[in-house]
Backbone bond lengths (Angstrom), bond angles and torsions (degrees), N, CA, C in turn:
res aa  C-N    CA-C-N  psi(-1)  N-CA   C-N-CA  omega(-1)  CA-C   N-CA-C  phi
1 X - - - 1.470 - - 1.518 108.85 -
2 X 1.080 98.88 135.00 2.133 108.73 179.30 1.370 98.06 -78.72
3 X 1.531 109.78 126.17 1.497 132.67 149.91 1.604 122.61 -79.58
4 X 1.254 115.69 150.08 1.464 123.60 171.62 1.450 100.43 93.59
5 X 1.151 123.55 170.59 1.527 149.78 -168.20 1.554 102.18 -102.49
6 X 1.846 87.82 138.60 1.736 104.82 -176.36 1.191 87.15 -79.75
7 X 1.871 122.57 176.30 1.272 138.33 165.40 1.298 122.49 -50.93
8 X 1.294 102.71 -26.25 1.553 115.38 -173.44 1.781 110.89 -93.31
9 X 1.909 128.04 -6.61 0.853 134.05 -159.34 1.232 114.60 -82.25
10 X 1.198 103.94 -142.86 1.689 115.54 -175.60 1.613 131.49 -69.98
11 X 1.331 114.91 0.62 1.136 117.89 -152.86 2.031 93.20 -138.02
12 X 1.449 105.10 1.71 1.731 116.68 174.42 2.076 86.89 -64.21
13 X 1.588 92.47 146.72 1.768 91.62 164.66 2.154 89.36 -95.24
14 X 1.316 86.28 162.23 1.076 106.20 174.68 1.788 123.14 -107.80
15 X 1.181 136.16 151.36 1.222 126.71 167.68 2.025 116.03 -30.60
16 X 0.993 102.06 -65.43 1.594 97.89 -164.98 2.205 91.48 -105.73
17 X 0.683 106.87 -45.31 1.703 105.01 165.09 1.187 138.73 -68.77
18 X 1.442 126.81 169.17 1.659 124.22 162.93 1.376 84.98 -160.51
19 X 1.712 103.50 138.75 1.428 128.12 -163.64 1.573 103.25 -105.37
20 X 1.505 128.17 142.56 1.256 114.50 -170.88 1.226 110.37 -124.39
21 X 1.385 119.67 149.56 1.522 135.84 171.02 1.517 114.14 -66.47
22 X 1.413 126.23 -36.93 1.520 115.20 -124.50 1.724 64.50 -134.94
23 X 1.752 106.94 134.78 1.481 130.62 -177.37 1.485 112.22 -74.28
24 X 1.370 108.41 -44.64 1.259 138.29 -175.07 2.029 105.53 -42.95
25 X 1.483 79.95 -53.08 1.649 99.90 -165.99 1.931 103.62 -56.32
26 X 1.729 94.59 -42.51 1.769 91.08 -147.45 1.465 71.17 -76.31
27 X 1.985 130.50 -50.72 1.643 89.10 -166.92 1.118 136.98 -50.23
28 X 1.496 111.54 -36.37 1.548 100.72 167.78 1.611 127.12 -29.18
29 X 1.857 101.05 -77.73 1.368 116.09 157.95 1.695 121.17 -3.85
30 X 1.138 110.44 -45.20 1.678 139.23 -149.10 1.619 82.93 -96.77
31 X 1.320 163.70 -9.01 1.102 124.79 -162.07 1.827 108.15 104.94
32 X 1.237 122.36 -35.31 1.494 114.12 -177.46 1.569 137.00 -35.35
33 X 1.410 125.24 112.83 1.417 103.24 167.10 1.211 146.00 -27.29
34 X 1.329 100.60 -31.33 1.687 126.97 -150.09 1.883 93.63 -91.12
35 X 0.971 120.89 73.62 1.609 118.34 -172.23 1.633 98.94 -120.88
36 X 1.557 115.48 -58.90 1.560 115.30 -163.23 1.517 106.49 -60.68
37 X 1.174 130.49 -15.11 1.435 122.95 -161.25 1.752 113.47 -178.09
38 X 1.647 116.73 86.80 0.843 109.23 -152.17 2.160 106.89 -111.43
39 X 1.267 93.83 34.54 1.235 102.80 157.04 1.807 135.51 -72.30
40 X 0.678 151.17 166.42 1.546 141.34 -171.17 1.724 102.57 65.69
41 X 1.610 83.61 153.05 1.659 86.74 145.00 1.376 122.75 -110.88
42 X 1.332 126.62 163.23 1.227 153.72 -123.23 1.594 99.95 -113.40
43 X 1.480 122.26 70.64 1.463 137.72 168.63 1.776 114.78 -48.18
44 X 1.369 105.88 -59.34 1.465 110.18 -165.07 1.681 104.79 -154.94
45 X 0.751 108.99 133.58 1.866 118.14 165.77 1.084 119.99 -139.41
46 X 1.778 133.53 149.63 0.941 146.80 158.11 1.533 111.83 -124.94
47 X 1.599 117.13 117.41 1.419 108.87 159.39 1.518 106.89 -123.88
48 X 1.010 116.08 72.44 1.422 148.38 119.62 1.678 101.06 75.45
49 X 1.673 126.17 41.15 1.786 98.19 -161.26 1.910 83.78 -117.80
50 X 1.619 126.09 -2.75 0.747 137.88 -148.91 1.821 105.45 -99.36
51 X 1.266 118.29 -91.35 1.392 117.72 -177.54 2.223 89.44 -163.02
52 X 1.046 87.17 146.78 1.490 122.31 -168.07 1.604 99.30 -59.94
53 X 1.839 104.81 -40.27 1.605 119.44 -161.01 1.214 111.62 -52.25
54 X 1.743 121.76 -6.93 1.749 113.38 -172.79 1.431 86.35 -72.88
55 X 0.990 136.51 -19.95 1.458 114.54 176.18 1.243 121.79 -136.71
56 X 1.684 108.34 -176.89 1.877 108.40 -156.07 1.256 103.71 -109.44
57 X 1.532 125.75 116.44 1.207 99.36 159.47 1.760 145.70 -136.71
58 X 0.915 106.62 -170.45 1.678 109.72 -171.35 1.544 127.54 -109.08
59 X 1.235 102.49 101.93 1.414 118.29 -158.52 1.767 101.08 -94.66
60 X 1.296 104.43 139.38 1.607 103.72 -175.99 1.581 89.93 -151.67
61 X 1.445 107.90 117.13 1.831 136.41 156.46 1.467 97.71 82.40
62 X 1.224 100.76 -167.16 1.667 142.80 -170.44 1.554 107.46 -41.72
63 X 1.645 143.07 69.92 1.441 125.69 -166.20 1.589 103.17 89.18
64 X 1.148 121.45 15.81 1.454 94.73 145.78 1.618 144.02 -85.04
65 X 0.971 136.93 115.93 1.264 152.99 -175.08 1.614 141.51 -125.71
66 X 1.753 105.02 149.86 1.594 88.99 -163.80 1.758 90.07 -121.57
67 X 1.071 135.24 88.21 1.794 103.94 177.58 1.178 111.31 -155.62
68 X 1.219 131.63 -175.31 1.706 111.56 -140.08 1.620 94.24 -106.99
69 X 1.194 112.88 155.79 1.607 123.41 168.08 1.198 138.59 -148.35
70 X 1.030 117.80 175.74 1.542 127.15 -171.46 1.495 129.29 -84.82
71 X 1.494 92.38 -21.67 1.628 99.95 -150.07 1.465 97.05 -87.17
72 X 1.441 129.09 -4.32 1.728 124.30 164.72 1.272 96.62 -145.86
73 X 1.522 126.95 134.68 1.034 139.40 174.04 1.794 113.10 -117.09
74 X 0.919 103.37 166.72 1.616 111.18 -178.38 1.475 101.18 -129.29
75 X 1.097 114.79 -62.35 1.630 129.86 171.41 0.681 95.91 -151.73
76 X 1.816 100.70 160.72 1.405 132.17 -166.39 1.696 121.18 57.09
77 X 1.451 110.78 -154.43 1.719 114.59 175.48 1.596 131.45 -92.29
78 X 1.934 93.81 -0.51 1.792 113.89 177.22 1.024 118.75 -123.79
79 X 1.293 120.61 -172.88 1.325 132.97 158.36 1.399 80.46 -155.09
80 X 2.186 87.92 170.50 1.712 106.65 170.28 1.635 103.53 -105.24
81 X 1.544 130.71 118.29 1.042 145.99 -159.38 1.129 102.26 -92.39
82 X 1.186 146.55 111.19 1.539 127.86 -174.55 2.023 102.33 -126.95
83 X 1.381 113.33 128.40 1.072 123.57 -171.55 1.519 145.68 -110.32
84 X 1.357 147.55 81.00 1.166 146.40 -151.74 1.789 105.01 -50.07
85 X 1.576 88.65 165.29 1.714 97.96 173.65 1.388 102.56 -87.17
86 X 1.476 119.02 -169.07 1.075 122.60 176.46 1.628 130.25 -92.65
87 X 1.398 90.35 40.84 1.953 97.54 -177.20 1.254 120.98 -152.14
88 X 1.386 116.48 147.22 1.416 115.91 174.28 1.912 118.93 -28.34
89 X 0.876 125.29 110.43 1.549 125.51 173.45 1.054 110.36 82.08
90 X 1.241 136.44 57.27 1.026 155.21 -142.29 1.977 102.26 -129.13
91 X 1.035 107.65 131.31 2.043 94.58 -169.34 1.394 107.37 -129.05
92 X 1.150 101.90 112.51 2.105 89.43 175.45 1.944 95.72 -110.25
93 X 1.387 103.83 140.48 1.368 104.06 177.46 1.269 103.84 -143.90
94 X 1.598 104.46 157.86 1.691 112.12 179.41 1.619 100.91 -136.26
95 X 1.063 118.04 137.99 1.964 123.97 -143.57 1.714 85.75 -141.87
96 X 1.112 117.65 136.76 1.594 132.90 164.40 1.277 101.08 -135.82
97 X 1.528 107.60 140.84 1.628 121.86 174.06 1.427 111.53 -126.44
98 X 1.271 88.82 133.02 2.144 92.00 -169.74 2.118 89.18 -125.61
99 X 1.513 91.11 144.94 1.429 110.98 176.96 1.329 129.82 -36.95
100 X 1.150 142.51 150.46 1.516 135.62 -157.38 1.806 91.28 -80.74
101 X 1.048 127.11 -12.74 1.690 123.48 -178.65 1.580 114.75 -46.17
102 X 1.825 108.73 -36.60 1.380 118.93 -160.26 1.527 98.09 -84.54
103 X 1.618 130.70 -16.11 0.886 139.03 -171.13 1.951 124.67 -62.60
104 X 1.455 77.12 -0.27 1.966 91.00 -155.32 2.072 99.18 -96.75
105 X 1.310 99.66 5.64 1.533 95.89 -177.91 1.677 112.80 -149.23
106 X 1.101 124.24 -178.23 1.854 128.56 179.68 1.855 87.86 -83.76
107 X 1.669 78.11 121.20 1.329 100.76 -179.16 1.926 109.31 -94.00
108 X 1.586 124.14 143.28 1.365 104.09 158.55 1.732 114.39 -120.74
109 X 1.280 102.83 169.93 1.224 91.99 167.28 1.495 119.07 -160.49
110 X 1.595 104.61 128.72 1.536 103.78 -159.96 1.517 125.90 -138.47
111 X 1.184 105.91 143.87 1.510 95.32 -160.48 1.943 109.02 -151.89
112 X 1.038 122.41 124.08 1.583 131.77 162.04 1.364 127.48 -50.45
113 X 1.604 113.06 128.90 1.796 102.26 -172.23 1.564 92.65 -162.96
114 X 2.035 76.75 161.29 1.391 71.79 179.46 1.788 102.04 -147.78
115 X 1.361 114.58 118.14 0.907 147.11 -138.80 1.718 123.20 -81.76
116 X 1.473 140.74 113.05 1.529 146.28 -156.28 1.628 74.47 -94.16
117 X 1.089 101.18 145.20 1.823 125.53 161.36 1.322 102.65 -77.14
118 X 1.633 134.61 -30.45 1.328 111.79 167.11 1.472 115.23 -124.44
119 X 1.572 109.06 65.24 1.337 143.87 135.64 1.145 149.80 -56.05
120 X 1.288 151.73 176.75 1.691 119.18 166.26 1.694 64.18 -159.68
121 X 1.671 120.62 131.03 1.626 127.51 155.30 1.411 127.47 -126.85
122 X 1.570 95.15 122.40 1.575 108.16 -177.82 1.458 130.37 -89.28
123 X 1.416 132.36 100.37 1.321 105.61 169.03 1.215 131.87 -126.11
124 X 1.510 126.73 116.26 1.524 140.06 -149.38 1.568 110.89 -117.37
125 X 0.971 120.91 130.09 1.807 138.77 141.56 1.687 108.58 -77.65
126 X 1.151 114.79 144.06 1.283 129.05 -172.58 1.650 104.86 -155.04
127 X 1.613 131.58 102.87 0.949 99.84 170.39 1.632 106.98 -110.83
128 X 1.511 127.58 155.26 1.363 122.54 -173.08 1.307 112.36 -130.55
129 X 1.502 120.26 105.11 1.806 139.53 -178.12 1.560 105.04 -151.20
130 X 1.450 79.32 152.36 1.651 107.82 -171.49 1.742 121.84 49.31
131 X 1.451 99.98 26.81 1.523 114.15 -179.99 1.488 122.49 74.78
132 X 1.432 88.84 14.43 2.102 95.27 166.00 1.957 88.42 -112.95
133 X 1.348 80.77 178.41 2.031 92.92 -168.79 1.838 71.97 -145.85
134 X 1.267 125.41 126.46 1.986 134.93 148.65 1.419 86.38 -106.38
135 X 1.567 89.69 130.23 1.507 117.92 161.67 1.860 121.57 -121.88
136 X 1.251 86.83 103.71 1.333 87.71 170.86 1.712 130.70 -96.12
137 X 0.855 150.19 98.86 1.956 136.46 -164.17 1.383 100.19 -153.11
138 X 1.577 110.83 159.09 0.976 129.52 175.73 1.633 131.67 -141.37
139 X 1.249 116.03 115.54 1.672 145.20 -156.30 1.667 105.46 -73.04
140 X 1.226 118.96 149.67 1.252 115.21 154.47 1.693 102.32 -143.06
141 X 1.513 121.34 123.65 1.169 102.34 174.66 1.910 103.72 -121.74
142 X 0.996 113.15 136.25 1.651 121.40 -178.49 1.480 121.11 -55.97
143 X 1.739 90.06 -51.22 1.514 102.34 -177.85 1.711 102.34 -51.51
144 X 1.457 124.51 -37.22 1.736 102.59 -153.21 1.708 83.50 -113.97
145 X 1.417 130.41 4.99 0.998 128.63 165.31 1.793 107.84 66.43
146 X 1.555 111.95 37.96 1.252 137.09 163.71 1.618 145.72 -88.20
147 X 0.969 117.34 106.28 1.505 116.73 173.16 1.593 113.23 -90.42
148 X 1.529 121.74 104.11 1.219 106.46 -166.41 2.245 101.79 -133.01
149 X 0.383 110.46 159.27 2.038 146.35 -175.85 1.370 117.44 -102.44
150 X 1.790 114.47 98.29 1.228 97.38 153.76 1.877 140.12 -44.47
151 X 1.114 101.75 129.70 1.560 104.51 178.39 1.451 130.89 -122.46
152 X 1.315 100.24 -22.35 1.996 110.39 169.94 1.252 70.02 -162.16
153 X 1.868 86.06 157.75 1.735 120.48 -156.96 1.372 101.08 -76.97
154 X 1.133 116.47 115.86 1.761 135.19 178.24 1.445 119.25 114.64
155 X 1.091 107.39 -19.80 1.560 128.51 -155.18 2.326 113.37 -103.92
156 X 1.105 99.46 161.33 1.390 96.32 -172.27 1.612 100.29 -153.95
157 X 1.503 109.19 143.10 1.174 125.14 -171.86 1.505 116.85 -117.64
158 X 1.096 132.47 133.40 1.146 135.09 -179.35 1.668 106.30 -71.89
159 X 1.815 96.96 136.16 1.808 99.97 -163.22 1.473 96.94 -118.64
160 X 1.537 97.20 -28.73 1.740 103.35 -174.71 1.543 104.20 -147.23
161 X 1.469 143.50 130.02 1.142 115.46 174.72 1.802 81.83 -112.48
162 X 1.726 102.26 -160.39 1.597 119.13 -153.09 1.130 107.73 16.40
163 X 1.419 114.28 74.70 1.867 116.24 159.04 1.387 94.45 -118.73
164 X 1.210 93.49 133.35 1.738 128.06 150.39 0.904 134.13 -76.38
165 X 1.218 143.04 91.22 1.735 124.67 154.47 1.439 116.62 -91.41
166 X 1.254 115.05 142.34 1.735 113.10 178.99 1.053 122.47 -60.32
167 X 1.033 133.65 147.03 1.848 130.21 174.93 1.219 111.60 -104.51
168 X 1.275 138.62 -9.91 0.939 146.59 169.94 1.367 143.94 -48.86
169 X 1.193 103.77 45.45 1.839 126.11 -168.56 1.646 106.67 57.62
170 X 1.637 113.87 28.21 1.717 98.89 176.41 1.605 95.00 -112.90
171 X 1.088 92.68 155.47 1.707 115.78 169.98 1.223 121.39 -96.17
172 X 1.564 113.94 152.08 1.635 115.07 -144.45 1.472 76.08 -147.43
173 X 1.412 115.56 159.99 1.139 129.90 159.78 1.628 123.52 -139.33
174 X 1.590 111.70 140.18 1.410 97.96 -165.92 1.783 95.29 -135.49
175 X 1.132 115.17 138.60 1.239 124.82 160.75 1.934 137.18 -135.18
176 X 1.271 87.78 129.86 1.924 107.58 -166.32 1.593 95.32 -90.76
177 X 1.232 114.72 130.25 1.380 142.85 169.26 1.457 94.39 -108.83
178 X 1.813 121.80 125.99 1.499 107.82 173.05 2.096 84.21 -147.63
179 X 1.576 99.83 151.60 1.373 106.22 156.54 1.104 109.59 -101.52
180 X 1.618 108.77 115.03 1.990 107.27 -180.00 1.968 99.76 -90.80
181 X 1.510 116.16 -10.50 1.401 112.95 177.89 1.514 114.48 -56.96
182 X 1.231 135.20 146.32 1.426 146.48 179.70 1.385 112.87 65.46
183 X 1.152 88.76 -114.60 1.653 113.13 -176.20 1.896 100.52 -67.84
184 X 1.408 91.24 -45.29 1.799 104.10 -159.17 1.449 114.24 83.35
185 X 1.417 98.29 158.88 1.315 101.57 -176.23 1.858 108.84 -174.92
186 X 1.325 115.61 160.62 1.638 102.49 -179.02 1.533 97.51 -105.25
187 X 1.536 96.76 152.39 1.171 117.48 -158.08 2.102 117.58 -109.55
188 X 1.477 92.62 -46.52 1.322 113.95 173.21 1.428 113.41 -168.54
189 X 1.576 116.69 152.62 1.491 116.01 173.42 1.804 100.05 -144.01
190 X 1.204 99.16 138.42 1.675 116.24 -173.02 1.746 94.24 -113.38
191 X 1.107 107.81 127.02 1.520 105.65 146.55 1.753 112.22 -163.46
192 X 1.474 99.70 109.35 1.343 137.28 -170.84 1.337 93.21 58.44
193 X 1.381 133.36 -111.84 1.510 128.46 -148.88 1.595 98.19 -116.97
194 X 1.170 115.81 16.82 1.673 126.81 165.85 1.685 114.07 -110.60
195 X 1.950 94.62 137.19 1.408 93.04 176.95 1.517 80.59 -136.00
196 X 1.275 130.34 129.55 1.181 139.44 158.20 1.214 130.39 -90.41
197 X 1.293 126.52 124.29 1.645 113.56 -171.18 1.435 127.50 -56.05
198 X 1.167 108.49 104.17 1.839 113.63 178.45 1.399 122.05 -95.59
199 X 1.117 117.28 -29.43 1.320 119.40 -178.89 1.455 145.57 -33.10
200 X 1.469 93.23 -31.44 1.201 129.62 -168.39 1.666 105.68 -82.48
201 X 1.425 128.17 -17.79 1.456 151.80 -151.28 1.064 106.95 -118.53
202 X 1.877 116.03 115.35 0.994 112.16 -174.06 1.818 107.19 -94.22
203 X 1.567 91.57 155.95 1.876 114.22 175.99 1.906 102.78 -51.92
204 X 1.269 90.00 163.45 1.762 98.62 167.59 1.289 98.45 -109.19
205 X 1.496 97.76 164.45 1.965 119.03 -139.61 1.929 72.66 -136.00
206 X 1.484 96.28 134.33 1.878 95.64 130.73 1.357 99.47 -166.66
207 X 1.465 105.87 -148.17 1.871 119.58 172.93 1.101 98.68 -90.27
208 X 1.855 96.54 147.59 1.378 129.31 171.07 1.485 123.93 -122.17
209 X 1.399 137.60 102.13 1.380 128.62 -170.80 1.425 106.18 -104.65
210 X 1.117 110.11 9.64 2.074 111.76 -178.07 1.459 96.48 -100.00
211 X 1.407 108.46 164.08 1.701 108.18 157.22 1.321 122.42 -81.78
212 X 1.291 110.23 -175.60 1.373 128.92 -141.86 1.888 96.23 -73.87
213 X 1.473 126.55 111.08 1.362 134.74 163.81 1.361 113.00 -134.35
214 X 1.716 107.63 170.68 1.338 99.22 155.00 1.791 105.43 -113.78
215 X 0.876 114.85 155.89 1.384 125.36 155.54 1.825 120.99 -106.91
216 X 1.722 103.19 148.78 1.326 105.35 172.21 1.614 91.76 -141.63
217 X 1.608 102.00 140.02 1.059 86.54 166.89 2.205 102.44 -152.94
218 X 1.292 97.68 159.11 1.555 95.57 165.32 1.265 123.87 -124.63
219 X 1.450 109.69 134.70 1.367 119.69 176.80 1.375 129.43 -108.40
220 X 1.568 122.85 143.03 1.552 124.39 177.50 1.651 99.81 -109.78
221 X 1.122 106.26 122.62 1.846 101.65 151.57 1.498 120.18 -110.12
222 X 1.085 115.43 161.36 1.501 115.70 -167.08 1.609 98.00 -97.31
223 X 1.347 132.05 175.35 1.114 148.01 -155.72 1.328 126.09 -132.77
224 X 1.772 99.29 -50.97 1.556 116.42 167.61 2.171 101.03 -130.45
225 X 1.561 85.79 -177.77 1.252 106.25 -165.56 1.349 113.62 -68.50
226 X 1.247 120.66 6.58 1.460 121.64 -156.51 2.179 81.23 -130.11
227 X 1.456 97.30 159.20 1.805 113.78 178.14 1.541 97.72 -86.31
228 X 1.505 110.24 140.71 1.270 125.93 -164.24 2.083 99.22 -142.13
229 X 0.876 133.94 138.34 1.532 136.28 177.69 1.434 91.86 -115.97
230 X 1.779 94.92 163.40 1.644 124.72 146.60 1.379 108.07 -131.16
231 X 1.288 105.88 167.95 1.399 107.77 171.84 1.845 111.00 -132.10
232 X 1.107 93.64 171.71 1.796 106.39 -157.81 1.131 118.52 -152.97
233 X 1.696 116.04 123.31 1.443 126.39 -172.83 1.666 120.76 -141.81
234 X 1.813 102.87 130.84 1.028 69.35 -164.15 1.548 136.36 121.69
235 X 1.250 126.44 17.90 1.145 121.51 -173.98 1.204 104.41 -117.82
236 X 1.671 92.68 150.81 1.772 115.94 -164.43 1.476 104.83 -138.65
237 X 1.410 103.80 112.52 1.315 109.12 148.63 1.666 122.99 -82.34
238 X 1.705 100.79 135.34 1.883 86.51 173.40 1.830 93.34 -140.29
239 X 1.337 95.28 160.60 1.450 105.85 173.08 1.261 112.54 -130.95
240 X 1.844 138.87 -162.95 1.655 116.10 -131.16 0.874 116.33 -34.34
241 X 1.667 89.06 89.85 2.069 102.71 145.47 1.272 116.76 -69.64
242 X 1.462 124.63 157.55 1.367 127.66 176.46 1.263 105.79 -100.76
């Protein structure tokens, strides 16, 4: 039996159409999350129109809160609203843990936001087996006008300083490529039309007394004394990354 398309087949443009080969493309076309960065495959996602409960979270003081809303969207009819308490250093976080299975390849992880100038945003992979924990994540805080990289466990390194992102009701998207296998190591980082060289930068190391998971999680800290939100759309887990 003959393979491939006659001249006249599927792949002719048409007057007002053009017919496509590649699956990838029409889901996009179709509505797909998967648009900013379509490397990996596609483990787990949440864009947020559903219930908050895929993940856990950690509420600290006066108005802190994690739950989905209306009032900025990215796609679809939600976003995930996530909200500080009412005090300096103040941390609201929402943490998902997926099975040690995903652990066996270059993990990514990516997600849409949109950003308070007196904010502080965390976003980390952590995977924890055989009693080590590699942490890989990456920070942006406004106030010191920092792009910074975990590098030893607790600790953060400056990756970019005088960076800007606008606060101005636009949405940004950033995505962490990390190898949590062996040693670990970072692999790639996207955020909007910047890729900065990471590779070269090693993960943070410590103790692990749980079994073998990964964790992801994102964090807001507050800045001043008063409650401040972001919002978030959009999140993608992927595994073999290249």
């Amino acid at each position: 039996m003959a393979h491939g398309a006659p001249d006249w087949g599927a792949f002719k443009p048409g007057t007002t159409v053009y017919s496509l080969s590649d699956m990838a493309e029409l889901a996009a076309r179709l509505g797909s999350p998967v648009t900013f960065d379509r490397r990996g495959e596609v483990m787990w996602m949440d864009d947020f129109e559903g219930s908050v409960n895929k993940w856990v979270d950690s509420l600290d003081g006066v108005g802190s809160a994690a739950e989905l809303s209306d009032d900025h969207v990215y796609n679809g009819a939600k976003s995930l609203k996530i909200t500080t308490g009412a005090a300096v250093g103040s941390e609201t976080q929402v943490t998902r843990g997926v099975g040690p299975h995903i652990l066996t390849t270059q993990l990514g992880a990516e997600v849409s936001f949109m950003i308070h100038r007196h904010t502080r945003f965390d976003l980390v992979m952590q995977a924890l087996r055989s009693g080590i924990t590699t942490s890989t994540g990456v920070r942006y805080d406004p106030t010191l006008e920092k792009l910074q990289l975990i590098t030893t466990e607790g600790a953060w390194t400056d990756l970019i300083t005088d960076f800007v992102l606008s606060d101005q009701d636009v949405w940004h998207t950033i995505k962490l490529v990390s190898d949590l296998t062996g040693d670990g190591h970072y692999v790639r980082l996207i955020l909007n039309e910047r890729t900065p060289a990471i590779a070269h930068i090693p993960p943070g190391k410590g103790e692990s007394i749980t079994e073998d998971y990964l964790l992801i999680w994102m964090t807001v800290k507050n800045q001043l004394i008063t409650s401040h939100s972001m919002y978030f759309g959009d999140f993608i887990l992927t595994q073999n990354e290249p």
